[in-house]
Structure formats: C-alpha cells, structure tokens
PyMOL Python script that loads the backbone (N, CA, C, O; Angstrom):
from pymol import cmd

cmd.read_pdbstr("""\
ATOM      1  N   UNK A   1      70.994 119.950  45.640  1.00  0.00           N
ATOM      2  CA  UNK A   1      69.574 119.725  45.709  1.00  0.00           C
ATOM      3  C   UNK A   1      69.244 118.245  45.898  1.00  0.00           C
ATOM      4  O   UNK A   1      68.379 117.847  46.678  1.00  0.00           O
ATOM      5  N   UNK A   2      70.042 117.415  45.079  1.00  0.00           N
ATOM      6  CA  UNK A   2      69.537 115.475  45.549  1.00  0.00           C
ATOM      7  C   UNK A   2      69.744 115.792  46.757  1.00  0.00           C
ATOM      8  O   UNK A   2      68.836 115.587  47.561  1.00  0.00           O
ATOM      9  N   UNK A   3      70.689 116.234  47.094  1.00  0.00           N
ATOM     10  CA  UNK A   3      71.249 115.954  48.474  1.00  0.00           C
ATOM     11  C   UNK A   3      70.470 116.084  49.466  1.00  0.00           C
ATOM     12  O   UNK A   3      70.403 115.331  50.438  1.00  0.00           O
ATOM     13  N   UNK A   4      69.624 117.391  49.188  1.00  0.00           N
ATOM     14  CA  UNK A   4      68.694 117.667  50.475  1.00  0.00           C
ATOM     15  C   UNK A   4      67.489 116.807  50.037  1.00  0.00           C
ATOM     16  O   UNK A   4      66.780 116.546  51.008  1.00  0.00           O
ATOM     17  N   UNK A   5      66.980 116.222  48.738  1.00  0.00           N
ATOM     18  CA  UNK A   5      66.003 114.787  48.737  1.00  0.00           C
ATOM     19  C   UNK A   5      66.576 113.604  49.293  1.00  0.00           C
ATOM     20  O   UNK A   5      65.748 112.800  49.721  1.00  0.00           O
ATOM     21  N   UNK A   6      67.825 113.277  49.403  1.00  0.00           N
ATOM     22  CA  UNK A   6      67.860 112.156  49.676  1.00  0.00           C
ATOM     23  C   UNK A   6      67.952 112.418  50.975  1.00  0.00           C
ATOM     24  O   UNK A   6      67.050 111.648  51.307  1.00  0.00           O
ATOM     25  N   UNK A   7      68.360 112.945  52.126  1.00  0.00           N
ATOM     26  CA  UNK A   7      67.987 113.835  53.122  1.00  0.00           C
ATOM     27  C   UNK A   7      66.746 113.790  54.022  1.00  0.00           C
ATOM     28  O   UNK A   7      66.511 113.481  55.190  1.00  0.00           O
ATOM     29  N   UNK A   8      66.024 114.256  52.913  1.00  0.00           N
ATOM     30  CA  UNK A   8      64.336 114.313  53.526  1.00  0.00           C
ATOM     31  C   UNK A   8      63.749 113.248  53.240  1.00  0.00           C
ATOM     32  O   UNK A   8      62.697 113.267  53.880  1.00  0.00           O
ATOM     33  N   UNK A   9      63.864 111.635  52.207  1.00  0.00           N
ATOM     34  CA  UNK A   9      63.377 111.124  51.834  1.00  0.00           C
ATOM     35  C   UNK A   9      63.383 109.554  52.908  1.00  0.00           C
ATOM     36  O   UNK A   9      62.571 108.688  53.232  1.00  0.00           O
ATOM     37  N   UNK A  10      65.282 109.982  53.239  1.00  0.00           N
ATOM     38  CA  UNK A  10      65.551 108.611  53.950  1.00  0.00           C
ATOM     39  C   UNK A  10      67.203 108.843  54.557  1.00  0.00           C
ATOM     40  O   UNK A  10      68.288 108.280  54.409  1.00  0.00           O
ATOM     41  N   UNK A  11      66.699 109.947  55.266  1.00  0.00           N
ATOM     42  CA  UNK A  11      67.927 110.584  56.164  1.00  0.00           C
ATOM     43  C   UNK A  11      68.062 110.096  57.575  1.00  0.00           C
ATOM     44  O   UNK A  11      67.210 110.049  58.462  1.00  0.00           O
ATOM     45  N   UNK A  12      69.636 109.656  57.584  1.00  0.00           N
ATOM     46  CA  UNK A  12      70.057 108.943  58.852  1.00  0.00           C
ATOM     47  C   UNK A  12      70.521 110.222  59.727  1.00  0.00           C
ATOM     48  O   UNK A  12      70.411 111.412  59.432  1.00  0.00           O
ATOM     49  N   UNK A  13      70.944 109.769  60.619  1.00  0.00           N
ATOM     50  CA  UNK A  13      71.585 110.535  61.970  1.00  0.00           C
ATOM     51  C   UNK A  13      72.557 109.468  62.416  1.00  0.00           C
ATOM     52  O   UNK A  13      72.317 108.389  62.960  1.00  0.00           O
ATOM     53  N   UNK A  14      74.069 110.181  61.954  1.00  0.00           N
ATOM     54  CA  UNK A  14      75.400 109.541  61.937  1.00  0.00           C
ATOM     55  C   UNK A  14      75.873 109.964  63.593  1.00  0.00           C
ATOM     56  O   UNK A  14      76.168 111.110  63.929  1.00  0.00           O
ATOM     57  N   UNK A  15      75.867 108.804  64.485  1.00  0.00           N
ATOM     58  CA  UNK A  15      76.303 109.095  66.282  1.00  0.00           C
ATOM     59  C   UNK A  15      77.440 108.427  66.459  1.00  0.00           C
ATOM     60  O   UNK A  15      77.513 107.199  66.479  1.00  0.00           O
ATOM     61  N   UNK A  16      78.506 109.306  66.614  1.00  0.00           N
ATOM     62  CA  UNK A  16      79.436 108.846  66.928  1.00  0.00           C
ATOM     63  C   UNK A  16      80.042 108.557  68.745  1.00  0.00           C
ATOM     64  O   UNK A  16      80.271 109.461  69.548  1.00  0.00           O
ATOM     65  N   UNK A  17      80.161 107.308  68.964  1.00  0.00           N
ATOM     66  CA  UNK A  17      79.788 106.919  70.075  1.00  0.00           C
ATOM     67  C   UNK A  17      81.282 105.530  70.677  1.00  0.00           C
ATOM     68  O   UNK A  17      81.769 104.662  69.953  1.00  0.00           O
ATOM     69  N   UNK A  18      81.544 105.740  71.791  1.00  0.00           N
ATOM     70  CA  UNK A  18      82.514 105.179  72.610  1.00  0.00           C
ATOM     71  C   UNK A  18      82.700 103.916  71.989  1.00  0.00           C
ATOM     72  O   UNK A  18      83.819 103.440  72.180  1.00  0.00           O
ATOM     73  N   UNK A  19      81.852 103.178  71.241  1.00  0.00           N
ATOM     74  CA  UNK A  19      81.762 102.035  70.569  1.00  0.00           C
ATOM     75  C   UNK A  19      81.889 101.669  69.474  1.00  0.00           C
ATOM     76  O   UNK A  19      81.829 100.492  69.119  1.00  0.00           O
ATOM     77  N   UNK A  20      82.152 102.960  68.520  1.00  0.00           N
ATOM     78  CA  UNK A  20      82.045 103.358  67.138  1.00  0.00           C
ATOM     79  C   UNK A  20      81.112 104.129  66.673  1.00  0.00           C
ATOM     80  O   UNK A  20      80.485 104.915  67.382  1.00  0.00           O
ATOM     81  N   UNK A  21      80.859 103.911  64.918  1.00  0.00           N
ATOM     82  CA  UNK A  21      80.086 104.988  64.386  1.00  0.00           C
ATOM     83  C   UNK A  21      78.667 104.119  64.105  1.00  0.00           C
ATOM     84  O   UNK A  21      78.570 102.976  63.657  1.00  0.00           O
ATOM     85  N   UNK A  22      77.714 104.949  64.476  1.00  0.00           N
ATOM     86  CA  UNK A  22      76.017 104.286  64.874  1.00  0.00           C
ATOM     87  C   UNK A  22      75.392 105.079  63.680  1.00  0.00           C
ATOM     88  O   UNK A  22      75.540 106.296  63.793  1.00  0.00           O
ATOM     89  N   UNK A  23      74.729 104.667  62.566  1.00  0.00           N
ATOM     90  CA  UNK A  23      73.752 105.127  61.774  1.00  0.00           C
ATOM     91  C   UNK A  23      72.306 104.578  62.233  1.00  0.00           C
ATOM     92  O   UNK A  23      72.101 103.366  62.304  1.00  0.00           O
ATOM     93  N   UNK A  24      71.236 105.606  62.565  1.00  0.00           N
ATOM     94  CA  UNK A  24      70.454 105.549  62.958  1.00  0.00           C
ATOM     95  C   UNK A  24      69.304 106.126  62.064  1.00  0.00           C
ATOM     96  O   UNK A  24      69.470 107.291  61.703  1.00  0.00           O
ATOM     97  N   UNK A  25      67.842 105.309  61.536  1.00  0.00           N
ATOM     98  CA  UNK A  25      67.414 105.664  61.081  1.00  0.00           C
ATOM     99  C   UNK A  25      65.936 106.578  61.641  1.00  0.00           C
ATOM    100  O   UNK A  25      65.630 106.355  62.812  1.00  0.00           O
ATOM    101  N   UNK A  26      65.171 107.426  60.975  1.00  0.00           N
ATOM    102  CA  UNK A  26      64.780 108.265  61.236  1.00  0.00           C
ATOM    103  C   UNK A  26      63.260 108.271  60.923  1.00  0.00           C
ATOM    104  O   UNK A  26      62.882 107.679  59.913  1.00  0.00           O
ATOM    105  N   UNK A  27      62.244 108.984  61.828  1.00  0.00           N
ATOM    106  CA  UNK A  27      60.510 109.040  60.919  1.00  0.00           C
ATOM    107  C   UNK A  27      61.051 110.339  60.410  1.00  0.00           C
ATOM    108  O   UNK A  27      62.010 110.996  60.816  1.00  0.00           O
ATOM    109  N   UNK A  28      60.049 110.602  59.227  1.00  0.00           N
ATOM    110  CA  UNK A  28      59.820 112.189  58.486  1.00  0.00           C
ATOM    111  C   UNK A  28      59.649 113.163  59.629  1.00  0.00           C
ATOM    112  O   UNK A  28      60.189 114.216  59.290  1.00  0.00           O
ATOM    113  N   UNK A  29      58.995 113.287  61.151  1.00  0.00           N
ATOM    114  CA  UNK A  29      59.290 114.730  62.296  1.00  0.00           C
ATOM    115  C   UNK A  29      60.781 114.677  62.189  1.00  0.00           C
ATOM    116  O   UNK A  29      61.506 115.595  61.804  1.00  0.00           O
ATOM    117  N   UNK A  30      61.176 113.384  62.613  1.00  0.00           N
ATOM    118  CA  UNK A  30      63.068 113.420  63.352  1.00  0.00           C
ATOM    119  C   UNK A  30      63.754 114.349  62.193  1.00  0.00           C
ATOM    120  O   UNK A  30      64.361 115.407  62.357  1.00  0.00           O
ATOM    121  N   UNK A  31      63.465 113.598  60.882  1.00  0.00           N
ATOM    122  CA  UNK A  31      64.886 113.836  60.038  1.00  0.00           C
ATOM    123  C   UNK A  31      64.429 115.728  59.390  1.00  0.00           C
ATOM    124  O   UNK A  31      65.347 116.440  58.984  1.00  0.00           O
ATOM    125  N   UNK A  32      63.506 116.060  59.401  1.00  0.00           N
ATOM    126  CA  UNK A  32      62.926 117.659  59.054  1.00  0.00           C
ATOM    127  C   UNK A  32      63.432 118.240  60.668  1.00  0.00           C
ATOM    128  O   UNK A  32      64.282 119.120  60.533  1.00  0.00           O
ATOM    129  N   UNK A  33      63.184 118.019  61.778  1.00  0.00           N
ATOM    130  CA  UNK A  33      64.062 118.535  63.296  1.00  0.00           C
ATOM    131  C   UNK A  33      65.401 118.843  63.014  1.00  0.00           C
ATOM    132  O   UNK A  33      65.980 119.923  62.903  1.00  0.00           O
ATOM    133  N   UNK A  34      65.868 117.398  62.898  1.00  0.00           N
ATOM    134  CA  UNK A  34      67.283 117.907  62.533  1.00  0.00           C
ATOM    135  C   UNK A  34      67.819 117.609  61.266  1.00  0.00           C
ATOM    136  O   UNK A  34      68.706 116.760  61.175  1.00  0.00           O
ATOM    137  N   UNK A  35      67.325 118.290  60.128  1.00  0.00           N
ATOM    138  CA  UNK A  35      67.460 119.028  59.127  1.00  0.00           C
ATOM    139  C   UNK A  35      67.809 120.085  59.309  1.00  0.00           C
ATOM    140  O   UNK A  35      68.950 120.294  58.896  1.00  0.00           O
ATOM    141  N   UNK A  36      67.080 121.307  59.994  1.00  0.00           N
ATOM    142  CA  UNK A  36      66.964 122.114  60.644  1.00  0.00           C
ATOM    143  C   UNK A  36      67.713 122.555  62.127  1.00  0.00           C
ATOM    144  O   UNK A  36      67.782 123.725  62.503  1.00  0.00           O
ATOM    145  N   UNK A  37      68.110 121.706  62.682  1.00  0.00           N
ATOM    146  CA  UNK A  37      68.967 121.514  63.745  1.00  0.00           C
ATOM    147  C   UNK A  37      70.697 122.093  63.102  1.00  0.00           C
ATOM    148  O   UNK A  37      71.286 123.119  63.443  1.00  0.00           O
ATOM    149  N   UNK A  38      71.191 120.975  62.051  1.00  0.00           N
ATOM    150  CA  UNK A  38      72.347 120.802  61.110  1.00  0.00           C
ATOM    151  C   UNK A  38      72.164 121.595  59.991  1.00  0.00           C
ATOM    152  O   UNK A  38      72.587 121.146  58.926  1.00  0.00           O
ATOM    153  N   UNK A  39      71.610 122.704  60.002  1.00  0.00           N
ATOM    154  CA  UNK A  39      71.276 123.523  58.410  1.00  0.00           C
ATOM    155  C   UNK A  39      72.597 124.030  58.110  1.00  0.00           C
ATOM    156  O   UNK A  39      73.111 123.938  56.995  1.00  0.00           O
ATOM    157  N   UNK A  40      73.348 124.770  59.502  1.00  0.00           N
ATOM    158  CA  UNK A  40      74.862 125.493  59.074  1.00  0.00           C
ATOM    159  C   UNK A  40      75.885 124.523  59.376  1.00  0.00           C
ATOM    160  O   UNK A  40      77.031 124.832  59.048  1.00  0.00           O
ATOM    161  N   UNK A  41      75.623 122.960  60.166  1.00  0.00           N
ATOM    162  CA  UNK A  41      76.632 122.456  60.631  1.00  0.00           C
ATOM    163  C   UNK A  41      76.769 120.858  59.707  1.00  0.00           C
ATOM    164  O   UNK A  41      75.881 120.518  58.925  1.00  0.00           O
ATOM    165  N   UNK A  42      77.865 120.105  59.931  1.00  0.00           N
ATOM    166  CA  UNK A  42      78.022 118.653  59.193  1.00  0.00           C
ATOM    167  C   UNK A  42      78.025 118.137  60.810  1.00  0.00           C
ATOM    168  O   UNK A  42      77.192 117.292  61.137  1.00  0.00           O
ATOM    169  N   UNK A  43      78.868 118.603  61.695  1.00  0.00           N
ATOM    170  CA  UNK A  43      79.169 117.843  63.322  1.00  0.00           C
ATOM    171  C   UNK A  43      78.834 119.044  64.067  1.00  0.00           C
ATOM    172  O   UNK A  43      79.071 120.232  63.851  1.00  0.00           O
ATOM    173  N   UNK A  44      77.995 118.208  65.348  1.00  0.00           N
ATOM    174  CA  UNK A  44      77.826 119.330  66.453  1.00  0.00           C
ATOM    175  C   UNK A  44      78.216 117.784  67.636  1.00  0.00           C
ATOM    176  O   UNK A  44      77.901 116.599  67.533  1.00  0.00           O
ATOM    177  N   UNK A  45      79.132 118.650  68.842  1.00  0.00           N
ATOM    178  CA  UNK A  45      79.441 117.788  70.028  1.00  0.00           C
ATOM    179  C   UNK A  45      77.776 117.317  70.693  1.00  0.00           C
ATOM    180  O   UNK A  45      76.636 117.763  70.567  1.00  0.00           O
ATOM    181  N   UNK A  46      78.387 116.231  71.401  1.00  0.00           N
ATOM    182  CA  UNK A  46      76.950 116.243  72.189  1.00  0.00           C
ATOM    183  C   UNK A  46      76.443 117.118  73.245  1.00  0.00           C
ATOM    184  O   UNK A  46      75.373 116.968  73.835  1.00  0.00           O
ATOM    185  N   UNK A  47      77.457 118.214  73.464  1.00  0.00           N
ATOM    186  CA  UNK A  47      76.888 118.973  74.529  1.00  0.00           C
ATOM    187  C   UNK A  47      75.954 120.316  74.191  1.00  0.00           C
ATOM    188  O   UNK A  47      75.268 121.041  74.911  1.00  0.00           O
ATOM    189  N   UNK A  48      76.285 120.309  72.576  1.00  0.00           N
ATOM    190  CA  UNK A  48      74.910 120.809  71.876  1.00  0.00           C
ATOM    191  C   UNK A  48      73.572 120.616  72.092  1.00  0.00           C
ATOM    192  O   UNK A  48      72.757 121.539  72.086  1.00  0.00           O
ATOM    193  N   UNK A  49      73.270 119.328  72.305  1.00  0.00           N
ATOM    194  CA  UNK A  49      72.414 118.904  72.971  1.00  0.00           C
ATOM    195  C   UNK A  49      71.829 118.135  74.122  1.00  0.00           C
ATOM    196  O   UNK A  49      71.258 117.046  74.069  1.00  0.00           O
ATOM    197  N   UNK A  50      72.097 118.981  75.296  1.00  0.00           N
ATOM    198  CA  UNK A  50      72.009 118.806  76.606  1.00  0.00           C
ATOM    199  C   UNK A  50      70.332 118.444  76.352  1.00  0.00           C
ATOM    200  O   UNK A  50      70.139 117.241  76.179  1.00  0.00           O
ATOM    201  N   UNK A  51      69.447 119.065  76.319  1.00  0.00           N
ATOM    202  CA  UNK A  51      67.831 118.464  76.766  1.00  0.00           C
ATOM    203  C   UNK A  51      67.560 117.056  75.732  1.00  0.00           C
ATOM    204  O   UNK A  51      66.749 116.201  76.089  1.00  0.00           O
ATOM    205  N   UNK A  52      68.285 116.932  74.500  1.00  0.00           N
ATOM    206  CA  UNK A  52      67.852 116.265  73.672  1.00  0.00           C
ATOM    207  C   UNK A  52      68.736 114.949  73.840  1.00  0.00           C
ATOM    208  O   UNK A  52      68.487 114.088  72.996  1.00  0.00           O
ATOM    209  N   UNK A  53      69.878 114.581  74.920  1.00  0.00           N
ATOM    210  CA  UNK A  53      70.378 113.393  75.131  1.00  0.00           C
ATOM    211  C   UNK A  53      69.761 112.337  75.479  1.00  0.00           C
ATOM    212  O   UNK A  53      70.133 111.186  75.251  1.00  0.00           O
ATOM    213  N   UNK A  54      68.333 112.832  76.313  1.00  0.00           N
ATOM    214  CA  UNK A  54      67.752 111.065  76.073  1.00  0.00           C
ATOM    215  C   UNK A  54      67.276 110.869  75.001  1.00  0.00           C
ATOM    216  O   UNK A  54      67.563 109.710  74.702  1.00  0.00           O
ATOM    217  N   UNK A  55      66.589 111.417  74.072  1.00  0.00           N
ATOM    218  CA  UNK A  55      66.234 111.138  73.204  1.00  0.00           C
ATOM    219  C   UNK A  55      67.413 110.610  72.060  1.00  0.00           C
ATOM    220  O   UNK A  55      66.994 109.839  71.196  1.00  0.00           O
ATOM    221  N   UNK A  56      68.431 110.877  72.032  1.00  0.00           N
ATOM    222  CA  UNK A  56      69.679 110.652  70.945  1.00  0.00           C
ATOM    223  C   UNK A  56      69.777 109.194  72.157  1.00  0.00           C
ATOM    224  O   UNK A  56      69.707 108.049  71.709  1.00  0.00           O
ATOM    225  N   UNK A  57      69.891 109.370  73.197  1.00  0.00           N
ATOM    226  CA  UNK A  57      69.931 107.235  73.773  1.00  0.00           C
ATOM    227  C   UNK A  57      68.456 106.616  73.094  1.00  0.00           C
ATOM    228  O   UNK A  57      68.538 105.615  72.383  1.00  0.00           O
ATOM    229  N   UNK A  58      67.680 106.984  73.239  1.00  0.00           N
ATOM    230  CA  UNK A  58      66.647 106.144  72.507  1.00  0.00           C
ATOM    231  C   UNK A  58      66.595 105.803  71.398  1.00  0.00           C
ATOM    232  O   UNK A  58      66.042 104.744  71.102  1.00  0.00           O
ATOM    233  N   UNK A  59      67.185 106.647  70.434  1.00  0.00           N
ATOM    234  CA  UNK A  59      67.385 106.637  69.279  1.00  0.00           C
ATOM    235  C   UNK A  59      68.527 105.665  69.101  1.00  0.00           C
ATOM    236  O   UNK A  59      68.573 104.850  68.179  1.00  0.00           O
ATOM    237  N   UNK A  60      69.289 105.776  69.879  1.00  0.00           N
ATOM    238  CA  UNK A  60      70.625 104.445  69.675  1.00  0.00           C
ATOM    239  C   UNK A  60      70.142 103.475  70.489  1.00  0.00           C
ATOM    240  O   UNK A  60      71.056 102.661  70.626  1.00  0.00           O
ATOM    241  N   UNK A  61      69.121 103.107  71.146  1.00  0.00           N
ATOM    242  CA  UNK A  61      68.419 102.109  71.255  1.00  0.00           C
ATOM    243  C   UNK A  61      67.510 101.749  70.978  1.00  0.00           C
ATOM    244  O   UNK A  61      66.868 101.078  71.786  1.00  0.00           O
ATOM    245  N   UNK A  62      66.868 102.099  69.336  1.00  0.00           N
ATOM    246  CA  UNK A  62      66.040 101.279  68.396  1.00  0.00           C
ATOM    247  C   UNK A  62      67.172 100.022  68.188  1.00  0.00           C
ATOM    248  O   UNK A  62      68.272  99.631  68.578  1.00  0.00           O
ATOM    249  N   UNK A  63      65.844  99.635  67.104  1.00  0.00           N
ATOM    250  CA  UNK A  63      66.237  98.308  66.428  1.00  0.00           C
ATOM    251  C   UNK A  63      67.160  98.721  64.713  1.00  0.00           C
ATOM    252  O   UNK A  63      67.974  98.095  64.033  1.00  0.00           O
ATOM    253  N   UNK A  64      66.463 100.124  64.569  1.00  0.00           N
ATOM    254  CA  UNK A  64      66.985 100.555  63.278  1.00  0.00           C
ATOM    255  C   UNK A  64      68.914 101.298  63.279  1.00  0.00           C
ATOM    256  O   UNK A  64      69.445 102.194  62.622  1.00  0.00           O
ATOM    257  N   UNK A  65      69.300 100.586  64.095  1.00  0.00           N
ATOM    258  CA  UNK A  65      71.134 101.191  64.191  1.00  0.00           C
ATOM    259  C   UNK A  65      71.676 100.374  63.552  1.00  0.00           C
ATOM    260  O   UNK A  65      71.773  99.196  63.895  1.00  0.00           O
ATOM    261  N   UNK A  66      72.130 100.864  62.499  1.00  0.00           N
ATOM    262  CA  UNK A  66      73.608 100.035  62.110  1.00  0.00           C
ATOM    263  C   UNK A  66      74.845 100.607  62.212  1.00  0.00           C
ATOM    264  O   UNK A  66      75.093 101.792  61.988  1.00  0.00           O
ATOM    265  N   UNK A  67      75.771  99.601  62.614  1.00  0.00           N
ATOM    266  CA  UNK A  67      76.992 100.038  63.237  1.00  0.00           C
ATOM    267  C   UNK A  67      78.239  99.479  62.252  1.00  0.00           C
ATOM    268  O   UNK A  67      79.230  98.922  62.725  1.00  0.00           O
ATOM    269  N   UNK A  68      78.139  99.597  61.517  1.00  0.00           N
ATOM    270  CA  UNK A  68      79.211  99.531  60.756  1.00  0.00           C
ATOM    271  C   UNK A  68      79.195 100.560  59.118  1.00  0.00           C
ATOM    272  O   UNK A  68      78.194 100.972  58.532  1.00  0.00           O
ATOM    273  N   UNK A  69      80.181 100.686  58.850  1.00  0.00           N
ATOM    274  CA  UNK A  69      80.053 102.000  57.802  1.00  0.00           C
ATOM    275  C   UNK A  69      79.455 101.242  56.408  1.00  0.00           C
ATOM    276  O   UNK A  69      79.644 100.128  55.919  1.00  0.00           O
ATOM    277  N   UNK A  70      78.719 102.300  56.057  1.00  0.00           N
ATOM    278  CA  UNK A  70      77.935 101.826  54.910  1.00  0.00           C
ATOM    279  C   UNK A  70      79.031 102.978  53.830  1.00  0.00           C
ATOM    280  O   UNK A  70      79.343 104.092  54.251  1.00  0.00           O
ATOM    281  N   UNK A  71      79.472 102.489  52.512  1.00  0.00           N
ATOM    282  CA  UNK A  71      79.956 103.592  51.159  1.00  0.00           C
ATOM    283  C   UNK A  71      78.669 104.194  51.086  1.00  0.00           C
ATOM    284  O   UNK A  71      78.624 105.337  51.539  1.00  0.00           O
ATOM    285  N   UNK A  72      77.571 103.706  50.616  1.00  0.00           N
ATOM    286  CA  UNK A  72      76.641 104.262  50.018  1.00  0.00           C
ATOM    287  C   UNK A  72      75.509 105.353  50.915  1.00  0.00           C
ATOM    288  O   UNK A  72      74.544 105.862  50.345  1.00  0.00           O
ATOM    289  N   UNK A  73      75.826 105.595  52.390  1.00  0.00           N
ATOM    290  CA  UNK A  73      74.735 105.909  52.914  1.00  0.00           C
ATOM    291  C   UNK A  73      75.118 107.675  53.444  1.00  0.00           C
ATOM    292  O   UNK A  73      74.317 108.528  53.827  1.00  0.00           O
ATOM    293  N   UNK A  74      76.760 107.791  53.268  1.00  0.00           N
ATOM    294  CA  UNK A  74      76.785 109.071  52.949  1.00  0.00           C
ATOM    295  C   UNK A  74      76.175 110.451  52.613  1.00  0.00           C
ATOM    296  O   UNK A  74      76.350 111.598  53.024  1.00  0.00           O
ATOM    297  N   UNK A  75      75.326 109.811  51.621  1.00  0.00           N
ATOM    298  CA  UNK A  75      74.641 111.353  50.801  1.00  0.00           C
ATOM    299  C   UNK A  75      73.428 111.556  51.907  1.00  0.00           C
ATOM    300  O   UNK A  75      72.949 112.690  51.919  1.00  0.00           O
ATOM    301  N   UNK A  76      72.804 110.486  52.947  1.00  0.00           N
ATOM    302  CA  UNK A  76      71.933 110.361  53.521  1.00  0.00           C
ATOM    303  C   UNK A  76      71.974 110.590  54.904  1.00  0.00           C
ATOM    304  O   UNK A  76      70.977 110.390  55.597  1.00  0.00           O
ATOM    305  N   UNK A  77      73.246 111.070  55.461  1.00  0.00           N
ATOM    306  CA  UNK A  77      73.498 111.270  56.581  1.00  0.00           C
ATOM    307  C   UNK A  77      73.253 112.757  56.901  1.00  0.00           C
ATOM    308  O   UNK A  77      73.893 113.594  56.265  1.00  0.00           O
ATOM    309  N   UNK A  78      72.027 113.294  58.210  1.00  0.00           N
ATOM    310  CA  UNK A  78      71.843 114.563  57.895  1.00  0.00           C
ATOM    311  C   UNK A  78      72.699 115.597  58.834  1.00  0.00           C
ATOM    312  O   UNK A  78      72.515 116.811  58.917  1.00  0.00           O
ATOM    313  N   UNK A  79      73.890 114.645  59.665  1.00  0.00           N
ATOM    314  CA  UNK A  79      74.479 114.838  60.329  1.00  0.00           C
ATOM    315  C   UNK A  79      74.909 114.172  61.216  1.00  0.00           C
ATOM    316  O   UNK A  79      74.236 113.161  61.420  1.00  0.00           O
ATOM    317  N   UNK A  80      76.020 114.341  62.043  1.00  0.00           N
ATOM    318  CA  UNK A  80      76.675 113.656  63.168  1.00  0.00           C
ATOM    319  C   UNK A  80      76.565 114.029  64.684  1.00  0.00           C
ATOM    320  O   UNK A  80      76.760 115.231  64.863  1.00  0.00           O
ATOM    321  N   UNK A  81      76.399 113.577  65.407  1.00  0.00           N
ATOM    322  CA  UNK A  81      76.013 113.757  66.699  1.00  0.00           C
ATOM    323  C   UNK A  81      77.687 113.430  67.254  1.00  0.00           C
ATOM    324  O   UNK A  81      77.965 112.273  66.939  1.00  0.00           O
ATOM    325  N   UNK A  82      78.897 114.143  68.006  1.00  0.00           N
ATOM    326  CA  UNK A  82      80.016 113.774  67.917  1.00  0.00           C
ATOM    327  C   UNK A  82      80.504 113.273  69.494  1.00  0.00           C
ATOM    328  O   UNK A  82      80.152 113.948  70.461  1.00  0.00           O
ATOM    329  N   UNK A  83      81.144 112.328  69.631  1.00  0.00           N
ATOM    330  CA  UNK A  83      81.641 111.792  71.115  1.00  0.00           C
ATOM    331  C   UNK A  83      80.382 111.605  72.145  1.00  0.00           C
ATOM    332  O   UNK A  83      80.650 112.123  73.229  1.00  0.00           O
ATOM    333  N   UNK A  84      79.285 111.099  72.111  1.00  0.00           N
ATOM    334  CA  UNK A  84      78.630 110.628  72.893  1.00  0.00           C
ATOM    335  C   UNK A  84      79.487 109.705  74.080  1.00  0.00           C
ATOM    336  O   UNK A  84      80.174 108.685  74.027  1.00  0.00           O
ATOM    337  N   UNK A  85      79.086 110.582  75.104  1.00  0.00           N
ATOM    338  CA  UNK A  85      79.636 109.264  76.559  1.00  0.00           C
ATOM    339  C   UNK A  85      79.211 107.861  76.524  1.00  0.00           C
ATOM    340  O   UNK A  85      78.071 107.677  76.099  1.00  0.00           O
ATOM    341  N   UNK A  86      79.921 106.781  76.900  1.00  0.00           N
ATOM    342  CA  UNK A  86      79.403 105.659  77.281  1.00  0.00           C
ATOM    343  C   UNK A  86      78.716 105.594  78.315  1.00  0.00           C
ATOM    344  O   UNK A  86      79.441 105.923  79.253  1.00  0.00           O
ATOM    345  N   UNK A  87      77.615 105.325  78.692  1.00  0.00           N
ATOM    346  CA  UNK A  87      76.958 104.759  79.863  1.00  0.00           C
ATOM    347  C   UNK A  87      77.334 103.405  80.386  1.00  0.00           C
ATOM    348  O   UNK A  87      77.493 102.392  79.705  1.00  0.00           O
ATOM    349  N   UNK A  88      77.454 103.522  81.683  1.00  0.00           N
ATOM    350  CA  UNK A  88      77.831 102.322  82.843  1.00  0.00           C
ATOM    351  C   UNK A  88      76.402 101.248  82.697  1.00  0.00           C
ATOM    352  O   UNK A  88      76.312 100.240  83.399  1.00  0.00           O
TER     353      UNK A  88
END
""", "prot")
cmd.dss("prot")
cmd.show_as("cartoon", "prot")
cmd.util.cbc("prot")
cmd.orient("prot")
C-alpha cells in the first residue's frame, strides 16, 4: 500500500535507454496513465508502445531526467520503459 502512495504521490518512469538508465519525472495525468499502463507489469519493451514513443522522447527530453541511479528512488519508480533505440 506505501508503495502505491509513494507511486501516486511522486512516481518516476524508469527508461532504459542506449545511454543508460533515465529517471524521469512525472505530472499527477502521466504517473495515474501509467499506473494503469504497469498494473500487471514491473518492464514492458518499447515496442509496447508504438503510438506512445514520441511522447516517452519528450519525456526524456524534459529538464526533469536524471541519469544516474538514485538507492532511494526505487519505491517510486512506476515502471520501466525497456531498450529504447538511440536516435541519429
């Protein structure tokens, strides 16, 4: 149960990407979407989401990405987005 508050309160979206691992933070629509997106899963490939790939690039091109692993941000990750392509 924290789990799904800390989740809904201040839940990242963990992208794993040609460059490493991207924590990306989220408004309250994004992180309740895919809440709901990840309800049965921890990793879905990116070809799960074919219509929703520009939006997962926009999202890794905010200002809110951090790219290096956090210990603590774990419980807050509402899932992984897995092997994103590099773009040229």
């Amino acid at each position: 149960m924290w789990s799904l508050l800390f989740k809904l309160s201040g839940g990242v979206l963990k992208i794993s990407t040609a460059d490493g691992v991207r924590y990306v933070a989220l408004d309250r629509l994004e992180r309740l979407r895919l809440l709901w997106t990840f309800r049965h899963f921890r990793v879905l490939p990116a070809e799960v989401f074919p219509g929703q790939m520009a939006h997962i690039e926009r999202l890794l091109a905010r200002e809110r990405v951090w790219g290096f692993h956090l210990k603590d941000i774990e419980p807050y990750v509402i899932g992984t987005v897995d092997a994103i392509p590099q773009r040229p």
